[in-house]
N, C-alpha and C positions, 0 to 999 in steps of 0.2 A: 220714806219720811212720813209716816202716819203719827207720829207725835204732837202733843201737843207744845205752843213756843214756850211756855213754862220749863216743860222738859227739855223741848233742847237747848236751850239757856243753860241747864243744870247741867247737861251733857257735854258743854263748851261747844255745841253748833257753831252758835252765831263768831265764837273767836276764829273758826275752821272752814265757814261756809257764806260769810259776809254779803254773799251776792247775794246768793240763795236767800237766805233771811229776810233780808232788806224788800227782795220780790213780794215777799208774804205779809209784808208791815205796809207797804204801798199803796196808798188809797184806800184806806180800810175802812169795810162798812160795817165792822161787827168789834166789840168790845167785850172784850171779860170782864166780867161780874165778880168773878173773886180775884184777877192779880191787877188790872188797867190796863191791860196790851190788846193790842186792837193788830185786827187783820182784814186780808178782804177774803178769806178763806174759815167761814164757821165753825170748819171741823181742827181746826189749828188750836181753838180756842178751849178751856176747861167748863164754861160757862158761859158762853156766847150771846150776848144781845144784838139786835141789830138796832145800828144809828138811825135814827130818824134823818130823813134831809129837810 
């Protein structure tokens, strides 16, 4: 699962792997910059920033 959550959105993941996903959206410290999905996993991301606390 090296993709990022853009693509597996596109790929029907998150309709297939609900847990899964849900793990990776979970207290997320990092947001993309080009779509708004936030993860606690960088490399998930197409654009990743990290949230300030």
């Amino acid at each position: 699962m090296g993709k990022t959550l853009c693509k597996l959105v596109d790929d029907d993941y998150l309709d297939e792997h609900f847990k899964g996903y849900s793990e990776l959206v979970k207290s997320p410290n990092y947001i993309c910059k080009k779509c708004g999905r936030a993860s606690n996993d960088e490399k998930k991301l197409c654009k990743p920033k990290k949230i300030k606390e």
